[in-house]
N, C-alpha and C positions, 0 to 999 in steps of 0.2 A: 852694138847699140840695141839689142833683142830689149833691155832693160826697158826702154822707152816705154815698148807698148803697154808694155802693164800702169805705167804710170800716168799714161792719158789716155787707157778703155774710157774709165769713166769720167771724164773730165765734162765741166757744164759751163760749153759756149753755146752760142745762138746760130752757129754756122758751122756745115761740119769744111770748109774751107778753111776755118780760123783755126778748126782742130787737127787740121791737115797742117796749117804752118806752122803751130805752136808743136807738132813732131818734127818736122824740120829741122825747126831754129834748136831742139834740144840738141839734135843729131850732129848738130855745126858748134852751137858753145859747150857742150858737153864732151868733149876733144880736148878742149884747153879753155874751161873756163875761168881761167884768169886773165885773159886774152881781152881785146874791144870784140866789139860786134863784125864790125870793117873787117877787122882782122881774121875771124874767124869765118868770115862769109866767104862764099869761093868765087862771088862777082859783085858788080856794084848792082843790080840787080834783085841778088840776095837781100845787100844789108839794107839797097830802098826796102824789099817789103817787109824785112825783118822792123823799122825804125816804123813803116805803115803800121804794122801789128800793134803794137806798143801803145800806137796813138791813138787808139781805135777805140771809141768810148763801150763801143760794146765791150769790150777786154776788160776785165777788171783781174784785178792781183786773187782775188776769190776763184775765178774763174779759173785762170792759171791753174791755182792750184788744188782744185776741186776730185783730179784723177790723182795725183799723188796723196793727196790725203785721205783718198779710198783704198789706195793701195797698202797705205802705212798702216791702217785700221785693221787690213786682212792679215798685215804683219804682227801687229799687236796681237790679234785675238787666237795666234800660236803659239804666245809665251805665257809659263806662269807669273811671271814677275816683268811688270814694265817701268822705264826710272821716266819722268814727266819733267827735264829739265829747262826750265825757263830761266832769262839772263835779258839784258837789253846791252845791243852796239849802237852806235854811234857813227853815222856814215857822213862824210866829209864831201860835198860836191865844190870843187874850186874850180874858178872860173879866172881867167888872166886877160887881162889886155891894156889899152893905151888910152890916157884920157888928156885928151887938148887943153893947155888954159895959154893963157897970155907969154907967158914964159916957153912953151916950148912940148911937148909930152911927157904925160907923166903915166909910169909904171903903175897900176894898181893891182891888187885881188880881191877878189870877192868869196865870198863861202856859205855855201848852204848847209847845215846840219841837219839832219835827220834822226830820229830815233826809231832803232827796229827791238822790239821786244818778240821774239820767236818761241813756241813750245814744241820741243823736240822732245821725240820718244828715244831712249836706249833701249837696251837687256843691260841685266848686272855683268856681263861680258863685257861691255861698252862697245856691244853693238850697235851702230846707227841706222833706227827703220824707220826715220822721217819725221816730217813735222805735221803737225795735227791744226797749227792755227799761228795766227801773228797778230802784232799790232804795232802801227807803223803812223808816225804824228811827229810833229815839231812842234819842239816847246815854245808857248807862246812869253807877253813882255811881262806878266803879273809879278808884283813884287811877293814876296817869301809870306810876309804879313799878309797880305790878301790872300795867297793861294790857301794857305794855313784855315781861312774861315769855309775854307770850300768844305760838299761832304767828299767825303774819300769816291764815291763816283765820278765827281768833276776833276779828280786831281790826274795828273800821273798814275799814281801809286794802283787806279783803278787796272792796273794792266797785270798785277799781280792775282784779282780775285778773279779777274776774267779768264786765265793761264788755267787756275784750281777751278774753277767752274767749269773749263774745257774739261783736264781730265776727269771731274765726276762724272760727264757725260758719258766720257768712255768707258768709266767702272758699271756704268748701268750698263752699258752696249754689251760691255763682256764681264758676265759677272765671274767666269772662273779666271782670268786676269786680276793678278792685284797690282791695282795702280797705283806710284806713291809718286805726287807733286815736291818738286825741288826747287829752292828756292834759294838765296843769300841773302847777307842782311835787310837789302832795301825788300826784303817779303816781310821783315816781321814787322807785321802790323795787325792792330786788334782785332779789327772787322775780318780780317781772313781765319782768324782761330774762333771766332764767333759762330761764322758758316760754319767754319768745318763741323764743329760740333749738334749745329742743329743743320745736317743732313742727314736726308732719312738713313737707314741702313744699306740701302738697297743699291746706293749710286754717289755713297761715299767714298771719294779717294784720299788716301793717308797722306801725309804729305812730311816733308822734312825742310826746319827753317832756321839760322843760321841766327840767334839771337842778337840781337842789336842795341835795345832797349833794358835795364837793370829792373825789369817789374818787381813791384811789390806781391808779397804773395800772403796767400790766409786769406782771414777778413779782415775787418775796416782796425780792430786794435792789433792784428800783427805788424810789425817793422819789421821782419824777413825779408830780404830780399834772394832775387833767382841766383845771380855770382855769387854771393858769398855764400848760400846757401851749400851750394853744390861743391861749391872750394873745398868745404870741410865732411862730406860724407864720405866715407871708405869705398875705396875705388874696389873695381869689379874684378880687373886685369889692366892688361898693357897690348899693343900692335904696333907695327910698324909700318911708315907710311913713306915714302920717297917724293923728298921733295926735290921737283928738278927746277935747274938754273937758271934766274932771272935775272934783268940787266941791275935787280939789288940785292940779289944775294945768291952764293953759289948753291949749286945743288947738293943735298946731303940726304941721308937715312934718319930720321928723328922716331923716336921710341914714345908712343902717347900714352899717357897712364889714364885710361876709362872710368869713370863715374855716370850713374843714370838714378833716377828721381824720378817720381811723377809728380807733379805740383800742379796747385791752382794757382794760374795768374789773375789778382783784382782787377778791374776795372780800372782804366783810368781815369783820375780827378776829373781831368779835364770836359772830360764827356758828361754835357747835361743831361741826357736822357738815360734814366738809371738802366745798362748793361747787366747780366750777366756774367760772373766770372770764369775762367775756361779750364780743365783739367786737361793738362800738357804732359809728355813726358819729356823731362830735359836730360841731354846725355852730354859730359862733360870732357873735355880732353884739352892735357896740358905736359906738353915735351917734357919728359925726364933728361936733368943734364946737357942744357943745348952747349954747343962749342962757346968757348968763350969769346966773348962780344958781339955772339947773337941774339937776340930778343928769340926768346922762346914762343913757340907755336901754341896757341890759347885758342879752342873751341867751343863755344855752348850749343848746342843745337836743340831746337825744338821738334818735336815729333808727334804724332798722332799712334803710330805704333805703339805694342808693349816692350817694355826692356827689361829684362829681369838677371839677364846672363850676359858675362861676357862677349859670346858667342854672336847675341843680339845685337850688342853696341858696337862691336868690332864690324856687322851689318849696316847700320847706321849709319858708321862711317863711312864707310866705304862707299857706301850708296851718293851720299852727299858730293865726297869726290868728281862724281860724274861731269860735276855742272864747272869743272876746272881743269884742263889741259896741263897744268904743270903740276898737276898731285898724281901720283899715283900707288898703287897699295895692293896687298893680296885682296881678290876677288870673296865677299861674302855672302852667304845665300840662306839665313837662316827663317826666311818667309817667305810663306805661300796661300796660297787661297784655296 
């Protein structure tokens, strides 16, 4: 467990007691943490002051993790290349019991959802050196229609610029680190290609985003759009990428055929306050010959990097991978800082 200490030197509680327990309780669930607390404590004892800690308004989930996140930063600032993978889970608290009426007992459950949006650091190895930040909220009752009027600060979706706002932070910290922000569809949204673009040089992170939306591209009289656009350009090259087995479809080796672009995405209509528009690299990839009666493997991904070479896109890819447990692919490394 030597691991620990480095991971709560610098940690910021109000008591170094609480920094004395919070090494403890790593040393007890860090055994088997898939375990309860009970479980892993080695008296009752333990788990009372383990379940104290927890409740202890001085404690906050910041605090917690104030020394691993110093720790992951001293990790980060030994690589050339860091992947900035953000994703949100969904945690399920159920709760079971017995409810009285007239008739006799009745069986209920109850369930609490939570949403954890986390920013985890790789290397292009798919090394794991920590998390840098989180964001943790239940969705509230707004209907679709109302949330829709919000600006993108008030919404959800705010967890994604907060994520790319993190790692710029780190691309200033370590400017010979190149950091590149990872996202899936629910990133691609305007206001985050908007930033990206007007940050300074200095403490810009790259990022890579899994396109969602069919934007309009040019100006206001082009009709181009981003799919079809990139459907019909002459691809780069080909890689292969291993897709493993899911409870809807087996795992197979699929062959991606590469295309990349740089394009302006317009403005969206929608937006009254005239934006402008954003120069993206889009890089395209689409299964050559899937088995028959599988829907072929279709990727657009957006990017802030250059593409110019296969080499680059087959980079790209690979990179994006990171942020999915059941893809995997030759490792590619064709950027540095």
């Amino acid at each position: 467990m030597n691991w620990i200490d480095g991971e709560v030197a610098a940690v910021k509680l109000p008591d170094q007691r609480l920094k004395s327990r919070l090494h403890h309780l790593l040393s007890q669930l860090g055994k088997t943490p898939d375990e309860s607390i009970p479980d892993n404590c080695s008296s009752w004892s333990d788990t009372l002051a383990a379940y104290r800690f927890f409740d202890n308004d001085k404690v906050t989930p910041q605090g917690i993790l104030s020394g691993h996140v110093q720790a992951t930063c001293r990790r980060i600032a030994q690589e050339p290349v860091v992947l900035m993978v953000q994703d949100t889970a969904f945690l399920s608290l159920v709760s079971e019991g017995d409810e009285v009426s007239e008739g006799g007992g009745l069986h209920h459950t109850e369930t609490d959802t939570y949403c954890l949006h986390p920013t985890i650091a790789f290397t292009p190895q798919r090394v794991n050196l920590g998390s840098i930040g989180h964001a943790f909220w239940q969705r509230d009752d707004l209907s679709k229609t109302h949330r829709d009027q919000l600006p993108v600060e008030a919404k959800e979706s705010a967890r994604w610029l907060h994520s790319y706002e993190m790692a710029c932070a780190v691309q200033a910290r370590y400017p010979d680190t190149c950091v590149v922000s990872i996202a899936d569809r629910e990133g691609d949204i305007y206001q985050w290609l908007m930033k990206a673009q007007q940050q300074p040089t200095e403490r810009k992170a790259e990022f890579i985003i899994r396109a969602k939306t069919d934007r309009r591209l040019g100006d206001d009289d082009d009709t181009a759009t981003l799919f079809e656009t990139l459907k019909t350009i002459r691809p780069l090259g080909a890689m292969q990428l291993m897709l493993s087995r899911t409870p809807t479809r087996e795992a197979r080796l699929v062959t991606l055929r590469l295309s990349a672009q740089q394009v302006t995405l317009r403005r969206p209509k929608r937006y009254k306050v005239k934006t402008p528009s954003v120069d993206v690299t889009a890089v395209y990839a689409c299964e050559m010959a899937p088995p028959p009666g599988c829907k072929a493997v279709e990727w657009l991904l957006l990017t802030s990097l250059s593409v110019e070479t296969i080499s680059q896109a087959q980079t790209v890819l690979s990179w994006y991978t990171h942020r999915n447990p059941n893809l995997g692919g030759i490792d590619h490394n064709s950027y540095s800082q």
